[in-house]
N, C-alpha and C positions, 0 to 999 in steps of 0.2 A: 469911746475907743479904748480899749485895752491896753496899758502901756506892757510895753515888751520890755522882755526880762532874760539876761546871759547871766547864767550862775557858771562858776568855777570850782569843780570838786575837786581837790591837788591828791585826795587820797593820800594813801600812806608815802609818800614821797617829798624830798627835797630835806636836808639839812636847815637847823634855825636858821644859818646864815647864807644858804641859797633861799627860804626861804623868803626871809628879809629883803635881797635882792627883786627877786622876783616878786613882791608887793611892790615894793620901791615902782619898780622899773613899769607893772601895770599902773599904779596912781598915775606916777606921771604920763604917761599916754591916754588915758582917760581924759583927762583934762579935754582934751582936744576932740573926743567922742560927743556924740550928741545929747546930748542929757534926758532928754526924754525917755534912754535906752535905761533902764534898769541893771546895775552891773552889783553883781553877789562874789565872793570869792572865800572858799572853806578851807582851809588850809587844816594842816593835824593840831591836835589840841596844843601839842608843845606849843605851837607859831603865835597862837591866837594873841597873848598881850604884847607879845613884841609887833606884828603885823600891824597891828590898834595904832600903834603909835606910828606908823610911816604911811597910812591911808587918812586920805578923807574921807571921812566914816560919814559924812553928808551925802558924798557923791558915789559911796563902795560901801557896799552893806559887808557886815562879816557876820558870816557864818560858821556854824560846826558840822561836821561829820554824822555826828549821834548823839545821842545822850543816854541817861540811863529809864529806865523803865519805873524806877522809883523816887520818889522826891530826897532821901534820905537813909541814913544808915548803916548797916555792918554788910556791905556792897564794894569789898575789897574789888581796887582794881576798875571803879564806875564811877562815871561825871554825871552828874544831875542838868538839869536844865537851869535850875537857880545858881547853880556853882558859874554856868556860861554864862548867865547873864550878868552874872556881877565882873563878870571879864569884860564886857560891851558887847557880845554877841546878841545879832539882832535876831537871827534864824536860825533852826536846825536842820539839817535834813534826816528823812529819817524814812527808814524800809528799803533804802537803796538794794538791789539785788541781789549784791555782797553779801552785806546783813541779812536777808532772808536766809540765803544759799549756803554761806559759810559758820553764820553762827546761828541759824535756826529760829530765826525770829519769825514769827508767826504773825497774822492780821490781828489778833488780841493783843500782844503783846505790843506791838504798833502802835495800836488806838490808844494805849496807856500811855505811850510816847507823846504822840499827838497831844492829848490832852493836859497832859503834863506843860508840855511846849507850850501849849495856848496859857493857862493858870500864870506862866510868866508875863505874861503877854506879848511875846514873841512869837516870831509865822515859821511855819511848821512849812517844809518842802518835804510833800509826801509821792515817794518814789510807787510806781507801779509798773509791771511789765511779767510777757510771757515769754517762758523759752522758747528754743524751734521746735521741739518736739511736743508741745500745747499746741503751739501755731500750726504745724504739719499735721496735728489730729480732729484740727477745728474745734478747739476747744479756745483758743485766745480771748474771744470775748466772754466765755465762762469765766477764765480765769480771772479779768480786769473789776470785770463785776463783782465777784467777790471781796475781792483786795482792796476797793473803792467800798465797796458797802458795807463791810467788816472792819475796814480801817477807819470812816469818815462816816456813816450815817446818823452817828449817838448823838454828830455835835450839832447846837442849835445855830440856828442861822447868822448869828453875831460870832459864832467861834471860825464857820465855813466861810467866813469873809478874809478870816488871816491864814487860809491854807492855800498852797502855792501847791499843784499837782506837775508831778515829773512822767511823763510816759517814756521808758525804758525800755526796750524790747532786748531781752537778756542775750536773746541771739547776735545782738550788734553792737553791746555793751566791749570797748577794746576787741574786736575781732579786723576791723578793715571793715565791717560787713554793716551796710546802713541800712535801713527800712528807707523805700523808695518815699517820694514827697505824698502821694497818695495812700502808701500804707500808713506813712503820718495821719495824714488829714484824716485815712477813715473812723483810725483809734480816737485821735482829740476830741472828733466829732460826736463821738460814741459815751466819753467820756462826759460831755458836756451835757450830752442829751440826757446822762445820767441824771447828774445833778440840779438837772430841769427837772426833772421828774420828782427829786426830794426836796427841793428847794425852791423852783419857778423859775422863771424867765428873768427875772433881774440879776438873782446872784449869779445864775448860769453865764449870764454874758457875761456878768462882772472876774468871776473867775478863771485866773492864769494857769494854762497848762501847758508846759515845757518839753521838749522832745529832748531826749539824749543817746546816745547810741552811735559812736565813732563819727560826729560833726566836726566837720573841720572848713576849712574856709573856702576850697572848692564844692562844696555841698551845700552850704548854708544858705545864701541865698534863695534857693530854691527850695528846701523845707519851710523857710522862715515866711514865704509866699505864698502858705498857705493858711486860709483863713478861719482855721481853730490853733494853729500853733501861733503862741504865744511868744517863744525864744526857745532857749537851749540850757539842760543842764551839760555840760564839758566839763569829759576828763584829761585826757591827756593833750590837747589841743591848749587847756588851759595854764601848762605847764612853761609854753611860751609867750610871751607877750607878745608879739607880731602873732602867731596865728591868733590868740585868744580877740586880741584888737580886731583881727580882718575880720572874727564871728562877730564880736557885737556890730561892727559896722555893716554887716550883711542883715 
């Protein structure tokens, strides 16, 4: 069985010292979570060494936002994936919708992330999702295809074992607006069947994929109940500790 996994994306928000807080205040209500539940939390690059130090980094993975596309260099202004890991980052996530949309990051430019991410030996959470206007032209599962096969196919089966997929449906990314539990499940499923297809049957089941897209704790349960979705990546829900707790607990 697939253990399930609540990532926390904080995005660009909260001061060091809300920050700080708000680790503090999820560590300690973890405690009392079921452990079998997989809990991530990415706070901005500022947070990451202060964070380290107020988590049980046994029982809360920490994570990054992105990384750069390059291992090294005259890349003013860019974090490497080596740079996080020397901070104790265990994860990155990477292609989040943002990053495609805002700064143009591409499914090559991705896979170079990715790959980069795995060389650490750190799990790479690789975000995928269509707009509504893909989704309203019937194109969504063109697009997902794509983004999955352009971002993930190069790696060998030892690298697709440390990738953590995020299905994002851009339409419902901060909107109020969710993809019902079934438009969940048809994506996950679709996704999975994918990676049967380059992979086989074992790592396909073995591999976690995450739904994100305005989850919050009246919702959760009922996504989370469906039997390709694997957990949640959370944005703003993550922000609070009571809602963030009542999602891994759902």
């Amino acid at each position: 069985m697939r253990k399930r996994i609540v990532a926390g994306n904080w995005k660009m928000n909260t001061s060091l010292e809300e920050g700080i807080a708000l680790a503090k205040s999820i560590n300690e209500e973890v405690k009392a979570s079921k452990e079998d539940i997989g809990v991530i939390i990415a706070p901005p690059f500022t947070h990451l060494t202060s964070v380290k130090e107020v988590i049980n980094t046994e029982r809360i993975c920490l994570a990054a936002q992105n990384c750069a596309a390059e291992a090294k260099g005259a890349y003013t202004g860019e974090v490497s994936a080596s740079m996080l890991k020397s901070l104790g980052v265990k994860a990155i996530i990477i292609g989040h919708s943002e990053r495609r949309a805002y700064y143009g990051e591409t499914n090559e430019i991705l896979n170079k992330k990715v790959k980069l991410t795995l060389s650490e030996s750190l799990k790479a959470i690789y975000c995928c999702g269509e707009t509504l206007e893909e989704r309203e032209s019937g194109k969504l599962f063109e697009i997902i295809n794509s983004q999955i096969v352009d971002g993930l196919f190069n790696l060998s089966n030892e690298e697709i074992e440390n990738v953590i997929i995020a299905y994002e449906p851009v339409w419902a990314i901060g909107t109020g607006v969710t993809a019902s539990s079934d438009q969940a499940q048809e994506m996950h499923a679709f996704i999975r069947n994918l990676v049967n297809q380059k992979y086989g049957g074992k790592i396909a089941n073995e591999v976690k994929i995450l739904y994100g897209g305005s989850v919050k704790p009246d919702n959760a349960s009922e996504i989370f109940g469906k039997e390709d979705v694997d957990g949640g990546l959370i944005g703003g829900a993550s922000l609070k500790t009571s809602d963030f707790l009542s999602i891994i607990n759902a």
